[in-house]
Backbone as CSV, one residue per row, in Angstrom:
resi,resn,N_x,N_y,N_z,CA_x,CA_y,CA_z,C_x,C_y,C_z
1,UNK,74.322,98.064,21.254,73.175,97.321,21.748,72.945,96.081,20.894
2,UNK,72.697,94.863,21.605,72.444,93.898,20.888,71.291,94.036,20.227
3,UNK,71.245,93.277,18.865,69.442,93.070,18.124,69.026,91.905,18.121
4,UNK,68.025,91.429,18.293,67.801,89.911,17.957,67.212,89.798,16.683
5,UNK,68.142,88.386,15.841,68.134,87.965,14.859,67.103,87.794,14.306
6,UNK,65.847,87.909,14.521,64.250,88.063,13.943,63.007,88.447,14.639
7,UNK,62.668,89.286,14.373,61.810,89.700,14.669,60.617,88.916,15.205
8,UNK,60.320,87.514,14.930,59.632,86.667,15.360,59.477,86.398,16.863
9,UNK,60.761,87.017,17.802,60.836,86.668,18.724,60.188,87.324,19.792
10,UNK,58.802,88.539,18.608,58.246,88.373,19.638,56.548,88.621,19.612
11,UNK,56.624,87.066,18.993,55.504,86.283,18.645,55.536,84.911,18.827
12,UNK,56.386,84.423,19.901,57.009,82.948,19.583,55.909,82.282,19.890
13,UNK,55.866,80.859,19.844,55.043,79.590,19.464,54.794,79.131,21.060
14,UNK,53.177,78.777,20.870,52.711,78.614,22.456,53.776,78.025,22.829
15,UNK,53.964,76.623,22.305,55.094,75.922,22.909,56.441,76.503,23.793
16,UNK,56.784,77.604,23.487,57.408,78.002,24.493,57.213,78.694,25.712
17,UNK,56.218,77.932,26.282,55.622,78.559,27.597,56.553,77.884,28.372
18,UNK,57.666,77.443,28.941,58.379,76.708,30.006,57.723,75.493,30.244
19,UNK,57.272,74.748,29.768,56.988,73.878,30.352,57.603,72.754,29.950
20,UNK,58.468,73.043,29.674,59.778,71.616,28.589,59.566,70.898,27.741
21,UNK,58.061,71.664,26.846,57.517,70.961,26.137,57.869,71.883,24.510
22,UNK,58.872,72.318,24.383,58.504,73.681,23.589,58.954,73.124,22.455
23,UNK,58.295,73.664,21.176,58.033,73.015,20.310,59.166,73.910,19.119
24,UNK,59.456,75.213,19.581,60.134,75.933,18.547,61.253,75.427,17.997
25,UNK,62.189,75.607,16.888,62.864,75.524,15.763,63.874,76.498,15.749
26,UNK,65.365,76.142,15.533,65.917,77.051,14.593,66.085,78.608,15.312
27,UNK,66.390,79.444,14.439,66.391,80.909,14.970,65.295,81.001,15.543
28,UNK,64.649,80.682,15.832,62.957,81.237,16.318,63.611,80.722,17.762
29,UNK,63.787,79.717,17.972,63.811,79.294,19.350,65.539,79.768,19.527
30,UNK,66.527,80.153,19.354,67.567,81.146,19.852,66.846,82.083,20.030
31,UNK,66.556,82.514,19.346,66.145,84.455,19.612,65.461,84.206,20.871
32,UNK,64.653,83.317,21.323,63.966,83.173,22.873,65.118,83.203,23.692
33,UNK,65.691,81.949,23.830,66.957,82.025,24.290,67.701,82.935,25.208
34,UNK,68.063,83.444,24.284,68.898,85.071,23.932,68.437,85.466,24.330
35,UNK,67.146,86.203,24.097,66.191,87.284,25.341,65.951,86.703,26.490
36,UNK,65.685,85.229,26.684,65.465,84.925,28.373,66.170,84.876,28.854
37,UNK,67.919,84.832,28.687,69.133,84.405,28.794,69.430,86.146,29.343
38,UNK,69.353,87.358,28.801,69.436,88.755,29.116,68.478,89.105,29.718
39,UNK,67.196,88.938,29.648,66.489,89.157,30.825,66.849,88.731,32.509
40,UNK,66.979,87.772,32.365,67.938,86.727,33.883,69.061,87.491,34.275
41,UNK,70.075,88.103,33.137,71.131,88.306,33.510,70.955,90.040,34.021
42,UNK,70.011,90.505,33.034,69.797,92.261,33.770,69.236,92.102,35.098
43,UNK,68.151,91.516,34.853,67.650,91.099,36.461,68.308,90.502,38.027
44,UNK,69.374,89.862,37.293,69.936,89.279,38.163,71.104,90.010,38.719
45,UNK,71.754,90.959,38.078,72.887,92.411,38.585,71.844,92.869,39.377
46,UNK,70.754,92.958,39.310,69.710,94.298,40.158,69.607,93.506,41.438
47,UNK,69.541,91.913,41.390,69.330,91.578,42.548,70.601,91.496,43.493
48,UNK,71.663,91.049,42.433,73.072,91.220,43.423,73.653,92.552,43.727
49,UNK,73.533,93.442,43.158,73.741,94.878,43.899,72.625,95.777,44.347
50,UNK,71.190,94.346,44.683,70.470,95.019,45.711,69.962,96.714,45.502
51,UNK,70.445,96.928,44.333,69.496,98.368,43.915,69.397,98.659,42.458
52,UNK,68.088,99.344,42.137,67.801,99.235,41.018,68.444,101.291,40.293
53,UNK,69.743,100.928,40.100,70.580,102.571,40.106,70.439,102.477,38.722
54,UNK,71.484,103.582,38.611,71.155,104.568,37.458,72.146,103.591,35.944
55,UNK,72.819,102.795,36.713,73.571,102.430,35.596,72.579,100.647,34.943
56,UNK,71.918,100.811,35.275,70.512,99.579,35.421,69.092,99.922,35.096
57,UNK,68.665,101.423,35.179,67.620,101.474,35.427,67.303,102.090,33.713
58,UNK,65.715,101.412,33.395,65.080,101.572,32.064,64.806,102.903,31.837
59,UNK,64.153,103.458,30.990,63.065,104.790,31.483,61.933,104.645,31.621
60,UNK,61.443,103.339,31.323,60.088,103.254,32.185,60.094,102.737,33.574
61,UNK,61.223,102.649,34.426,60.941,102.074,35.512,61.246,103.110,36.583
62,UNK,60.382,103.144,37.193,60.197,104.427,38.261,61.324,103.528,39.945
63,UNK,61.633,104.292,40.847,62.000,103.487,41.762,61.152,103.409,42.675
64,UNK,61.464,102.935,44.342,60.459,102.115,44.810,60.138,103.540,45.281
65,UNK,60.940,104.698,45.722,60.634,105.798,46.549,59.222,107.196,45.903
66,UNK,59.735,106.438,44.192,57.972,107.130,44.063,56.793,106.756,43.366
67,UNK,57.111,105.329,43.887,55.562,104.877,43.360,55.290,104.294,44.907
68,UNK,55.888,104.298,45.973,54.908,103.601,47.219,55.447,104.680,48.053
69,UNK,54.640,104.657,49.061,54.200,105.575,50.488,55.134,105.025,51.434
70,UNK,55.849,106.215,52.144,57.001,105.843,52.718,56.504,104.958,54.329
71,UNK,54.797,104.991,54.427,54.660,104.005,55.430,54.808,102.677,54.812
72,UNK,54.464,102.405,53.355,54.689,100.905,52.538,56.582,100.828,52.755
73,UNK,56.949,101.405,52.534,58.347,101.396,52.328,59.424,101.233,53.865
74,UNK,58.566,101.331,54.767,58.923,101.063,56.278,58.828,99.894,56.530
75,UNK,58.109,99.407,55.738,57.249,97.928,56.618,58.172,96.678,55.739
76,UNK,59.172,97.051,55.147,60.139,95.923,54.200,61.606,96.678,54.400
77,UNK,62.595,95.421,53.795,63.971,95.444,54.212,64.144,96.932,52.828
78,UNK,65.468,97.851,53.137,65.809,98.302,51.980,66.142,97.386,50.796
79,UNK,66.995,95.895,51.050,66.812,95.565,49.611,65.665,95.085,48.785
80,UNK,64.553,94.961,49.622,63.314,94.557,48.918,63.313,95.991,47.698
81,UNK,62.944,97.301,48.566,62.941,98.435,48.082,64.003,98.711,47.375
82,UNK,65.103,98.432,46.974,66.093,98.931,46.163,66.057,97.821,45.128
83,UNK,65.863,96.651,44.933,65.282,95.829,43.771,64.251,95.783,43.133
84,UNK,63.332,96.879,43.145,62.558,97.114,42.999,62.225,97.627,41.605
85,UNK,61.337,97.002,40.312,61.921,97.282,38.763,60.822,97.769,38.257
86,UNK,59.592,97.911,39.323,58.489,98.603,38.489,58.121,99.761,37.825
87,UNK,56.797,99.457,37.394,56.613,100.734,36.579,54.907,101.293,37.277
88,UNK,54.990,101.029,38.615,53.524,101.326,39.299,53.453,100.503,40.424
89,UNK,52.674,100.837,41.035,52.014,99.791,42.630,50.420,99.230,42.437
90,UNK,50.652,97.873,41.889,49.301,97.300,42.111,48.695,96.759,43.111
91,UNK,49.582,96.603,44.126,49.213,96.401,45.650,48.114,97.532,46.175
92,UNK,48.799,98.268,46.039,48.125,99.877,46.747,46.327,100.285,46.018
93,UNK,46.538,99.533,44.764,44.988,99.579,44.152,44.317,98.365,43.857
94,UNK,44.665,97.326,44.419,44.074,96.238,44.434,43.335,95.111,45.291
95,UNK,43.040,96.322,46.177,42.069,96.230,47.594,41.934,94.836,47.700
96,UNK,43.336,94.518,48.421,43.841,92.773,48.865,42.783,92.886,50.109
97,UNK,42.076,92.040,50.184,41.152,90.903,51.405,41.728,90.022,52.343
98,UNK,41.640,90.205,53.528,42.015,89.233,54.392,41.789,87.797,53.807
99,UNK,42.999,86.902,54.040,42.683,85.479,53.600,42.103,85.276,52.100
100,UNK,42.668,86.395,51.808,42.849,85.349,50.092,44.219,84.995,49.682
101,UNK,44.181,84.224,48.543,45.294,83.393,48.485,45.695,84.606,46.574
102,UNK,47.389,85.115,47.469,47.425,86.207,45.709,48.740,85.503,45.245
103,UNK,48.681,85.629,44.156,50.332,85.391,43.199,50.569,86.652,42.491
104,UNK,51.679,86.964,42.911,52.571,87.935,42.142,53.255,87.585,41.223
105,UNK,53.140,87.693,39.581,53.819,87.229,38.504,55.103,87.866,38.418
106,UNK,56.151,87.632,38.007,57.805,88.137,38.724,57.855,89.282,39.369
107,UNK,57.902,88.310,40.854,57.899,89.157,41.696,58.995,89.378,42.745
108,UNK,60.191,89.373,41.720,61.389,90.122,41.974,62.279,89.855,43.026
109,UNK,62.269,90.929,43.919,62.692,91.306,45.488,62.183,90.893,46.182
110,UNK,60.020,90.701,46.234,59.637,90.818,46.782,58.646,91.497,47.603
111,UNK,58.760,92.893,46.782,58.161,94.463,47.500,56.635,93.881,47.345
112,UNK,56.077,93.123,46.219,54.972,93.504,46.254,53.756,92.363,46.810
113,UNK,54.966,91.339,47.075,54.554,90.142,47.901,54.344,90.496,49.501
114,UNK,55.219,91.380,49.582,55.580,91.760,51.235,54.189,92.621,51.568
115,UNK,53.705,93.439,50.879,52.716,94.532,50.994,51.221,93.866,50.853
116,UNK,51.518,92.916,49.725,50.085,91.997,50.022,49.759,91.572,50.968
117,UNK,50.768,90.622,52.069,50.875,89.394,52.739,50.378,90.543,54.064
118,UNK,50.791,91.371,53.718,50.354,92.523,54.652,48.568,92.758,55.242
119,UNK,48.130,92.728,54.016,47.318,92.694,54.087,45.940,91.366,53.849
120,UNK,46.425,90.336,53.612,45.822,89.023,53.541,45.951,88.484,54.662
121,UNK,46.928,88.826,55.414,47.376,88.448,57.014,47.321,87.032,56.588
122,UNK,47.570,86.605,58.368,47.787,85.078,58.438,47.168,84.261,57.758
123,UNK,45.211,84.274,57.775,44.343,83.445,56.945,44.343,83.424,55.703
124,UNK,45.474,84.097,54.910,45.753,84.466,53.355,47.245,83.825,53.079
125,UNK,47.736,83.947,52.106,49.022,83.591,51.474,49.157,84.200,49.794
126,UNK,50.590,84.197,49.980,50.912,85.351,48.890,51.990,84.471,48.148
127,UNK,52.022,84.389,46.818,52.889,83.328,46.440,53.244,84.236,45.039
128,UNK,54.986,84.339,45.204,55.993,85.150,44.119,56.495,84.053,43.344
129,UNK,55.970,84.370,41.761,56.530,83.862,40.976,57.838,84.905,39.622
130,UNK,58.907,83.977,39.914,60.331,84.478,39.370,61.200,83.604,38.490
131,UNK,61.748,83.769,37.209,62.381,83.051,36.933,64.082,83.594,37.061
132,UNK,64.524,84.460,37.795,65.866,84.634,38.105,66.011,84.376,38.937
133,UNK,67.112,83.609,39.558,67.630,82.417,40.669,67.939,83.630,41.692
134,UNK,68.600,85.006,41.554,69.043,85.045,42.456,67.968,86.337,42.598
135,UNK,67.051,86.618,42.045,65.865,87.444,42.411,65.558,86.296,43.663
136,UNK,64.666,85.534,43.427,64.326,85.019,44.313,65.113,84.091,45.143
137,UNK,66.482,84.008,45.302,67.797,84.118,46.631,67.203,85.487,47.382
138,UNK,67.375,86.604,46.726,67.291,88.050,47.456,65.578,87.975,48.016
139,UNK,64.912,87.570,47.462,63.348,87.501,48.446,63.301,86.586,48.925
140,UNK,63.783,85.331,49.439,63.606,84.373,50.496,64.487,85.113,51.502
141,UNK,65.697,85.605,51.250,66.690,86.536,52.256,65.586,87.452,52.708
142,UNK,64.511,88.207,52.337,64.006,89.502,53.052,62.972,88.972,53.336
143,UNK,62.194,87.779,52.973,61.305,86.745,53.883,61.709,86.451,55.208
144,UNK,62.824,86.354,55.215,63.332,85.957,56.368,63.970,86.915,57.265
145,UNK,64.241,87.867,56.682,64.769,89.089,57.160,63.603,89.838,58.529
146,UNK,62.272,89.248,57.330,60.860,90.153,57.564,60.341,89.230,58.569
147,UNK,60.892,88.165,58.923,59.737,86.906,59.533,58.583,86.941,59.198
148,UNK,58.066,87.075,57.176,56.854,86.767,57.039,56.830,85.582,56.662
149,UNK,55.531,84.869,57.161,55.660,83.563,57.379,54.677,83.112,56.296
150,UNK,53.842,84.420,55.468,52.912,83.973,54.359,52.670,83.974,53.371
151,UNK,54.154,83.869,52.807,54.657,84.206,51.721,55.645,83.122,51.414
152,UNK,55.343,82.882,49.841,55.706,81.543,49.405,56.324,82.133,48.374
153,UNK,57.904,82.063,47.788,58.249,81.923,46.157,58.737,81.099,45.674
154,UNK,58.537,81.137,44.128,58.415,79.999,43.454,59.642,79.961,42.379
155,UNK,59.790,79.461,42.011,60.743,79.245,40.483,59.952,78.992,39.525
156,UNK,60.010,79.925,37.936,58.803,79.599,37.540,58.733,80.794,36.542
157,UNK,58.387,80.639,35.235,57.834,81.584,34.002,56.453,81.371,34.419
158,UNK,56.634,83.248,33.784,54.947,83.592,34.159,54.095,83.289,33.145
159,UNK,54.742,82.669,32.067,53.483,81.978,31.067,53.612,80.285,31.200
160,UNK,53.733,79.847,32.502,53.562,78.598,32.744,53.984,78.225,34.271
161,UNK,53.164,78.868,35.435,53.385,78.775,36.803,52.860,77.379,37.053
162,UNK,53.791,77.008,37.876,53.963,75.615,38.554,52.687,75.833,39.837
163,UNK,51.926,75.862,39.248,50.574,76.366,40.372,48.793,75.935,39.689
164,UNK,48.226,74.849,40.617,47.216,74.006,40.638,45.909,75.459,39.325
165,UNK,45.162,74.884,38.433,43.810,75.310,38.117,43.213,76.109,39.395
166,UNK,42.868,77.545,39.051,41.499,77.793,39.872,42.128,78.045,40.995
167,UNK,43.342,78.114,41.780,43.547,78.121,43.094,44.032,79.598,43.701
168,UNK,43.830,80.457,42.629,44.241,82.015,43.351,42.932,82.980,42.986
169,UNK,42.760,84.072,44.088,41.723,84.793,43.634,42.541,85.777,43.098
170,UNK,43.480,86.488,43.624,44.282,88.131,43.242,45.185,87.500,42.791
171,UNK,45.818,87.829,41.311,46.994,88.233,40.608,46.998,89.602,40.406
172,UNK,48.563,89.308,40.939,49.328,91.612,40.432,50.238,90.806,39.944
173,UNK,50.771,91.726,39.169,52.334,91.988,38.399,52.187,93.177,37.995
174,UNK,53.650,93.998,38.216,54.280,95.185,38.465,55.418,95.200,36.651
175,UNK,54.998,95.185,36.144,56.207,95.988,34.621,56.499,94.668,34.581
176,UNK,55.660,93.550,34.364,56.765,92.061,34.003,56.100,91.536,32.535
177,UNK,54.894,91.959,32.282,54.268,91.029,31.118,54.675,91.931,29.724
178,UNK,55.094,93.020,30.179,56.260,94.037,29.214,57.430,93.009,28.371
179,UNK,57.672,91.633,29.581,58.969,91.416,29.372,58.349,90.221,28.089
180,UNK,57.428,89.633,28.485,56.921,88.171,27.660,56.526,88.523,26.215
181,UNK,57.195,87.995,25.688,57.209,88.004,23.742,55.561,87.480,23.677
182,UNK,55.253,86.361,24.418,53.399,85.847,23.956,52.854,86.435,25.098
183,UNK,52.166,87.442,24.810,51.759,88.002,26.650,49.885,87.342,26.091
184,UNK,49.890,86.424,25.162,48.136,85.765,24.849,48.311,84.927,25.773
185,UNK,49.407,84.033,26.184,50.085,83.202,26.652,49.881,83.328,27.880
186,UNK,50.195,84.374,28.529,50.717,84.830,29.722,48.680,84.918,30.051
187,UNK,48.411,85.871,29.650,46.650,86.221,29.807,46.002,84.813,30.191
188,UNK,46.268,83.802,29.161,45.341,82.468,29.417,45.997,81.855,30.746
189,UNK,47.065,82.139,31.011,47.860,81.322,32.464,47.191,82.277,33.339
190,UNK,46.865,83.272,33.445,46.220,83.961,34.417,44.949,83.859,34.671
191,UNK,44.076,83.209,33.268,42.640,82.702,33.336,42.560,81.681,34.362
192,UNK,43.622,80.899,33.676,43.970,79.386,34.183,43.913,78.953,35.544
193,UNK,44.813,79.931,36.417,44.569,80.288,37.503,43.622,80.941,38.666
194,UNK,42.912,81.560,38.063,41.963,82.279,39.106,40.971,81.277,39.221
195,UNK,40.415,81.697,40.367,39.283,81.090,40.985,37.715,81.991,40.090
196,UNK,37.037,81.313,39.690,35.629,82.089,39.247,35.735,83.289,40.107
197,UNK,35.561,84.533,39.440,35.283,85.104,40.211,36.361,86.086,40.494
198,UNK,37.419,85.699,40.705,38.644,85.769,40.554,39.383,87.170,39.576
199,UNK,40.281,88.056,40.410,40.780,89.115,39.206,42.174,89.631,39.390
200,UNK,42.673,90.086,38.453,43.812,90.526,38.422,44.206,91.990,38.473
201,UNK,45.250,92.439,38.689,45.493,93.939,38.718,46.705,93.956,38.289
202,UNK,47.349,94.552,37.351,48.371,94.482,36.839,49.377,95.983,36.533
203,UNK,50.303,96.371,36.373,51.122,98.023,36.087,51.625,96.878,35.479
204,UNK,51.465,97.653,33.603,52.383,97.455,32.726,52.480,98.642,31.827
205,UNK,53.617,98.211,31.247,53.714,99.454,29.547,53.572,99.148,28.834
206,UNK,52.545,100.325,27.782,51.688,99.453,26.591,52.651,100.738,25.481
207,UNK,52.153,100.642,24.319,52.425,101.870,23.838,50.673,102.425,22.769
208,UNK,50.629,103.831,22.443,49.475,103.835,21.885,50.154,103.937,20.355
209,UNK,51.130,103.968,20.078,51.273,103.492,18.789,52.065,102.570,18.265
210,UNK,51.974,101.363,17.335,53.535,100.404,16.919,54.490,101.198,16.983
211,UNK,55.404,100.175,17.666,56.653,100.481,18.403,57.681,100.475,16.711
212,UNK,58.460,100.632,16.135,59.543,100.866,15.052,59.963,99.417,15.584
213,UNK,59.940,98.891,13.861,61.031,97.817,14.378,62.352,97.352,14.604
214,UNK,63.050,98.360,14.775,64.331,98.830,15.699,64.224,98.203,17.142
215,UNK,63.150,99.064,17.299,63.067,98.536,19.267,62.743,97.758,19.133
216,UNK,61.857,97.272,18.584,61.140,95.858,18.793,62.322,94.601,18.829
217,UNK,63.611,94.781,17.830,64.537,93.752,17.799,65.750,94.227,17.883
218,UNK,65.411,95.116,19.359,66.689,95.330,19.935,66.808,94.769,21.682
219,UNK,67.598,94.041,21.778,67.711,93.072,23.080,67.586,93.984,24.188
220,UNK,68.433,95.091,23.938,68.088,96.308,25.766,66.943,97.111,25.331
221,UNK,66.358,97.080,24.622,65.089,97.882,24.851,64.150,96.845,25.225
222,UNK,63.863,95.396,24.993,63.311,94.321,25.336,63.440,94.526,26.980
223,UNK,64.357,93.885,26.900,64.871,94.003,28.982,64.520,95.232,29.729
224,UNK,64.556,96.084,28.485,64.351,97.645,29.776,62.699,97.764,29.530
225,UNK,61.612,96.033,29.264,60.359,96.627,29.362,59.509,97.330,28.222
226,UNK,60.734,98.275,27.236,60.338,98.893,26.042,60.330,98.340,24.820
227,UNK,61.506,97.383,24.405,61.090,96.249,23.050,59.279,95.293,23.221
228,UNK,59.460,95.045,24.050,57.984,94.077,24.433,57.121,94.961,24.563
229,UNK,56.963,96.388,24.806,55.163,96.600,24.597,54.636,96.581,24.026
230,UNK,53.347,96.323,24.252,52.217,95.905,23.145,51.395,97.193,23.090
231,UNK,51.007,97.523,22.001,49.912,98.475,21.122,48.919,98.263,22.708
232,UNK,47.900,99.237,23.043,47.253,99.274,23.866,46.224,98.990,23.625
233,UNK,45.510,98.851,22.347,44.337,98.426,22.158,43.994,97.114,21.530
234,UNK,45.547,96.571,21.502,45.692,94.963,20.977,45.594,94.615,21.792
235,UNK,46.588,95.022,23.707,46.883,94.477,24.945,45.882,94.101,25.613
236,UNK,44.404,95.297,25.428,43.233,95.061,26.168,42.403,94.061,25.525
237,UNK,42.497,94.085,23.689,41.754,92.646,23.301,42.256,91.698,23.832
238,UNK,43.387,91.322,24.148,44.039,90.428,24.309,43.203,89.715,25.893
239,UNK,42.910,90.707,26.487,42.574,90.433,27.817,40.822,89.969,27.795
240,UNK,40.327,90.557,26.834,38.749,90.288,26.606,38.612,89.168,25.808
241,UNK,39.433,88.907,24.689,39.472,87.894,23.978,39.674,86.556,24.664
242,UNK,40.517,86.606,26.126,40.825,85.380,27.008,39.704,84.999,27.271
243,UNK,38.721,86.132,27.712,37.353,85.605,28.514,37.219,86.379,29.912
244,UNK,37.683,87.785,30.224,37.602,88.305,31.164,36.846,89.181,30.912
245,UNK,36.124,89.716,32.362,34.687,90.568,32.172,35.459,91.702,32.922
246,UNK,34.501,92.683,32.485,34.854,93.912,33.433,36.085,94.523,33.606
247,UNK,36.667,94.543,32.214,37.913,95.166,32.270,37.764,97.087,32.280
248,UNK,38.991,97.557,33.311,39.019,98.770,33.820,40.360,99.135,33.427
249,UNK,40.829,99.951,32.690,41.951,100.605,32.864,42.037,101.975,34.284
250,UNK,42.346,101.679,35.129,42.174,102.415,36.503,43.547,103.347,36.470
251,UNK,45.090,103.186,35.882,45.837,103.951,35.608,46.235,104.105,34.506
252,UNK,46.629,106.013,33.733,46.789,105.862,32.634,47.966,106.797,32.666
253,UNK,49.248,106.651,32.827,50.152,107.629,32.864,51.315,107.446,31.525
254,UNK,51.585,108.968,31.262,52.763,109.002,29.760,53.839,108.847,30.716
255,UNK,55.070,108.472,29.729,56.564,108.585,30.093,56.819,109.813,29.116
256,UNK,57.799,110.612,29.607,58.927,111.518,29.098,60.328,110.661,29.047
257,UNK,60.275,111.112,27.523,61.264,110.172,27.218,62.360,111.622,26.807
258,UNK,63.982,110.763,27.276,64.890,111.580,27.222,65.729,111.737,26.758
259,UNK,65.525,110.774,25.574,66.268,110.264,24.335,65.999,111.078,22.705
260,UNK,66.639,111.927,22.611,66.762,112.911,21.857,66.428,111.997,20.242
261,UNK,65.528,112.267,19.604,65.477,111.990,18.094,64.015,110.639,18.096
262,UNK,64.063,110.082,19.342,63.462,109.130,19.451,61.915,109.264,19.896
263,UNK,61.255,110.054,18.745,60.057,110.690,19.307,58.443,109.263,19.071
264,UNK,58.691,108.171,19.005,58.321,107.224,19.536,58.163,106.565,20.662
265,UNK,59.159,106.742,21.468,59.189,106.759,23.050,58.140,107.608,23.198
266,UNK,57.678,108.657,23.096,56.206,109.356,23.324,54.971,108.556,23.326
267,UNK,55.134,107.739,22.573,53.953,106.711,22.339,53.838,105.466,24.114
268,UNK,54.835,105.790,24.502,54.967,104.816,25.884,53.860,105.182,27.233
269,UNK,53.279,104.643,27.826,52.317,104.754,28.514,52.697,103.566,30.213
270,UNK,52.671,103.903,31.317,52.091,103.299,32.056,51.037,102.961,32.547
271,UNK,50.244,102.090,32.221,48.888,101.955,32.547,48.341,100.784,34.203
272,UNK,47.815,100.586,34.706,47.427,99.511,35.826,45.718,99.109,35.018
273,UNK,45.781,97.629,35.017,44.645,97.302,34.265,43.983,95.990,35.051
274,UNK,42.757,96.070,35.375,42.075,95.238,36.249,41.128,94.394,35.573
275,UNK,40.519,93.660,35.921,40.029,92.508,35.311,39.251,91.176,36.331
276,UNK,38.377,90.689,35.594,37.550,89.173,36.225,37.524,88.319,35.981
277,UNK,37.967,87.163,36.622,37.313,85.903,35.676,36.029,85.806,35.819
278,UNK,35.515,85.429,35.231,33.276,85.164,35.127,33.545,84.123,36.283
279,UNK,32.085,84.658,37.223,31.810,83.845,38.441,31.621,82.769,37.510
280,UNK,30.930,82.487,36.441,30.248,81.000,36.352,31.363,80.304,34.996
281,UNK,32.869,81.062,34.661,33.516,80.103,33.813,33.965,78.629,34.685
């Protein structure tokens, strides 16, 4: 298994939010690199062989057949459902409204764009943000597959979406802010975005205790979701400290981990965590 060369990488410098403005140095800015460079590339086998199998799959990532309802799972192509990398369904608890406008932060295949748009219908729009080229090749293919016509994806890091102040009410993301080394980063782009008022619903993996720094600066535990979690009670300051009200942890589920000696993996949690922006920020 690869390690990355410092541990810094995953704390890197606002500046590396994508926006071509990034300010990092030296090993600090390889070690990004390197992890965004293997993130793209794990992600991107899942999208070209269209299923998320056994020789691919993390141990925190559940498949699509048991975290959604096989009427959700009717209503999209199988490869939406077989690219599928989460670790929960925030669709299914995030009581989407006709005609609101949602962004899905890497949103993959697709699954969870398709299930919104579902429910925002025509007077709504659902907009997937992805930074693997051929993730989102494989969800414009099942856009079109699906003839949904209200659904938009984007090219685009989720700590710097190519998307106007204030212009979304619902953000979900499904096991992706696992992946972001600054997830403070990621939190304020999600402030950034909502409309007053405005909230998010998110399935990620936290852990309830520091992770060893083994995993932490090891490149496939990063990608498989497990190098990047954050302490759970840092993850939720993180979210109050932005300026969000009314935070709910609404799911709280352990992983069984099956990795013999590695009784830290115990500390791994799937959680779904909801949130507001203040009507009057």
């Amino acid at each position: 298994m690869k390690l990355l060369n410092s541990v810094n990488v995953v704390q890197p410098r606002t500046g590396c939010g994508g926006t071509g403005n990034c300010t990092c140095k030296g090993e600090q800015h390889n070690d990004m690199t390197q992890l965004v460079d293997a993130i793209q590339e794990r992600y991107g086998q899942i999208a070209e062989r269209g299923s998320f199998n056994e020789s691919l799959a993390s141990s925190c990532c559940g498949n699509a057949s048991s975290l959604y309802s096989d009427t959700d799972l009717s209503t999209i192509t199988p490869q939406a459902a077989g690219a599928s990398a989460g670790c929960g369904n925030p669709v299914g608890i995030a009581d989407v409204k006709p005609g609101e406008t949602v962004l899905d932060l890497g949103s993959g295949g697709g699954i969870d764009c398709f299930l919104a748009a579902q429910a925002t219908g025509d007077a709504g729009h659902v907009y997937g943000v992805d930074m693997t080229l051929a993730m989102l090749k494989l969800a414009r293919e099942n856009a079109e597959k699906l003839d949904v016509q209200n659904v938009t994806f984007l090219a685009g890091r989720i700590e710097a979406v190519p998307m106007p102040d204030e212009s979304i009410d619902l953000i979900i993301s499904n096991c992706v802010i696992a992946l972001a080394p600054d997830k403070k980063l990621v939190f304020e782009e999600i402030f950034r975005l909502l409309k007053p008022g405005g909230r998010f619903v998110v399935a990620d993996v936290v852990s309830t205790t520091e992770l060893p720094l083994e995993a932490r600066r090891n490149m496939a535990e990063w990608v498989s979701c497990i190098g990047g979690a954050d302490l759970m009670s840092r993850y939720l300051d993180r979210i109050s400290e932005t300026g969000f009200v009314d935070l709910d942890v609404m799911t709280d589920v352990p992983f069984q981990s099956d990795a013999d000696g590695d009784q830290w993996r115990e500390s791994l949690r799937g959680v779904t965590v909801r949130a507001f922006k203040p009507a009057s920020a």
